[in-house]
C-alpha positions, 0 to 999 in steps of 0.5 A, a space after each residue: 516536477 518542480 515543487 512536487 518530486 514526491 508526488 506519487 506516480 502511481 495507479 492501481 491495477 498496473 499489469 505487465 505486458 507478458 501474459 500471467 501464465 508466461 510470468 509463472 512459467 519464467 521464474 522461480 524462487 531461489 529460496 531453500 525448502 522450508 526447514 533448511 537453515 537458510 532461507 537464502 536471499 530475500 528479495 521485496 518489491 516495494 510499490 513505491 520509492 524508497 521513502 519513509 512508506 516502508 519504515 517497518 521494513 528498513 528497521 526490520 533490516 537495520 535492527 537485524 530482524 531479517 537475518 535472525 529469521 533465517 534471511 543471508 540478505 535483503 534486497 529491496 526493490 523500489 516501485 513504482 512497477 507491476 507489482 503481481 508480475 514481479 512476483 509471479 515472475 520469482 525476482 520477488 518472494 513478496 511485493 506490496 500492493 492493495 487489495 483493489 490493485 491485485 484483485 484484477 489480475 486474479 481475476 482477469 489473468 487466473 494469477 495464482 495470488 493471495 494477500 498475507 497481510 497489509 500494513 495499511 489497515 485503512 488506504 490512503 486514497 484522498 480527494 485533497 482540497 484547499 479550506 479556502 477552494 472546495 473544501 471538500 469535507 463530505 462527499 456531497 461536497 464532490 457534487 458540482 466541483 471540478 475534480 483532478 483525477 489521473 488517469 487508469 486505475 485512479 478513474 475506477 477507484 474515483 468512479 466506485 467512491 461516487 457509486 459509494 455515496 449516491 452520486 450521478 457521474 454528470 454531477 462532478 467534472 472530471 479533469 484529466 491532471 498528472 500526479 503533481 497537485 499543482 493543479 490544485 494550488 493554481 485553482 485549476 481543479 477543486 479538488 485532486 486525487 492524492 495520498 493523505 500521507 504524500 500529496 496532502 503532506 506537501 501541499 500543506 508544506 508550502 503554507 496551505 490549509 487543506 480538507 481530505 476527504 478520505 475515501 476509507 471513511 466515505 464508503 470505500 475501505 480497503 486494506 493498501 500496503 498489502 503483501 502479495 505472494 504466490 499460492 506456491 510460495 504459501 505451499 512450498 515456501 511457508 516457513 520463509 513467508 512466516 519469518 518475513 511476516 515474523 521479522 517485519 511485525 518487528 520492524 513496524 513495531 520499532 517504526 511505531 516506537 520510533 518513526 523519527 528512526 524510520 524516516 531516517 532511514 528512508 533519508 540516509 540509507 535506503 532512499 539516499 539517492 532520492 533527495 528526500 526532506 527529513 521534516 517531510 519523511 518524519 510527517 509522512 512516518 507519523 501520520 501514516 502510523 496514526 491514520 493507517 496503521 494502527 487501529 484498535 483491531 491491530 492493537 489487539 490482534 497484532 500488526 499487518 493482522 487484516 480481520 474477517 470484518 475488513 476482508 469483508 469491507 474489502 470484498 464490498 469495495 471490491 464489488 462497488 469497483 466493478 470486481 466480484 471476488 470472495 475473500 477464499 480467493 484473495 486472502 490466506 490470513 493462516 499464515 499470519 496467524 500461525 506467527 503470533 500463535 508461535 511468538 505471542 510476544 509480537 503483541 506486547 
């Protein structure tokens, strides 16, 4: 991929070849009953590599946090990958994914799956463009320019932000492009559908000012991020789920603290292997922290927390994009809940 090996491969609402119902019968979870000793191994599927994205939850390791809640081990399994299907499958007790991606499969395969709670309080989702190309600062600013969209789920998600702001589909081209945004810095497209905190951190990175039109501020907000669960695991395995939620407030608070630390982390450690930049994976740490993280809703009511107002917001994205759902069907914020109760600690 040249320039651009951290251009994000990923598309929403990926869904594995076996049928749900076949993943549900396939696995099961190797964790103890709740009020055992140990919860035994605790396996995540990230929904990307092992960049600085997930900070939160390598200091939540490095610092110990997993394994004073209960956790023998910690395994982390890097994505790009059908995030439901793992965890419905039992290899994962929790896998990151966001609410738009997660919602069809409910829907549309009857998976027994609930939202937890969401580290990005706002998605990344962006149409990144040159300030001296489109510069594409409003939505109406879309109308007439050429637009790189990749394909699959990106096309639904491109779709419901036009419907979001009033605009016919014939008003903008849509131009098929791959996940390198080298088709932007060439002049091929106007504008290109990317992460604030990936794709636009690069671009800007080989000397170019950039415009992001956010789709979270433009008519479509939804929470990213977002830890994924089975109904099961809430049911049979709560008190595990409340130590993972438990140990990883911590680690996003250290990741606030210190978001030099967790790109480190994400360097040296748990991405090792990937050839990752320092500079760029402390930008991506920090921007992430201000943009999407934290809000005035998680400063007061606490990290990854995702109020009735943005279920809400979520559920009328979710409708925009074609999804009909309520938020009783997508998310169980009890057990979040019932963690600060326990430790009002985690808010100071």
């Amino acid at each position: 991929m040249g320039l651009f090996t951290s251009a994000r491969k990923r598309t929403l609402g990926a869904i594995a070849a076996l049928p749900i119902a076949a993943l549900v019968l396939a696995g099961c979870s190797s964790e103890p009953e709740a009020g055992d000793e140990s919860f035994g191994e605790l396996n995540v599927q990230f929904s990307w590599i092992k960049n600085a994205e997930f900070a939160g939850e390598y200091l939540a390791d490095a610092n110990g946090y997993y394994t004073e809640a209960g956790f023998d081990s910690v395994n982390f399994i890097a994505g790009p990958t059908a995030t439901a299907a793992v965890v419905l499958s039992g290899e994962a007790l929790v896998g990151l994914s966001d609410a738009v991606a997660v919602t069809p499969v409910i829907l549309e395969e009857e998976a027994p799956l609930k939202i937890i709670g969401a580290t990005y309080q706002k998605n990344p989702f962006t149409i990144l463009s040159l300030k001296d190309g489109g510069n594409i600062e409003t939505a109406q600013d879309l109308i007439g320019k050429r637009i790189g969209v990749q394909a699959g789920g990106n096309e639904t998600l491109f779709d419901a932000l036009l419907q979001a702001n009033g605009i016919d589909a014939d008003q903008v081209t849509k131009v098929p492009v791959e996940y390198d945004p080298s088709p932007l810095v060439n002049g091929e497209v106007d504008g290109f559908l990317a992460y604030v905190t990936n794709e636009s951190i690069t671009v800007s990175n080989l000397g170019y000012d950039t415009t992001n039109l956010l789709f979270a501020d433009n008519g479509l907000p939804f929470v990213a991020e977002a830890f994924v669960v089975t109904e099961e695991s809430i049911e049979t395995n709560r008190e595990a789920l409340k130590a993972f939620l438990y140990a990883t407030v911590k680690g996003w608070n250290d990741a606030i603290d210190d978001p030099e630390e967790g790109a480190r982390l994400a360097v040296d450690v748990y991405g090792a292997d990937l050839g990752l930049d320092i500079e760029k994976e402390i930008q991506q740490s920090v921007s992430q922290n201000e943009l999407l993280v934290l809000t005035e809703e998680t400063e007061a009511n606490g990290l990854l927390t995702i109020s009735e107002a943005l279920q809400a917001q979520s559920i009328d994205t979710l409708a925009t994009a074609g999804y009909t759902i309520t938020a009783n069907q997508l998310f169980d914020m009890s057990l979040l809940a019932e963690v600060y109760e326990e430790n009002p600690e985690l808010l100071d």
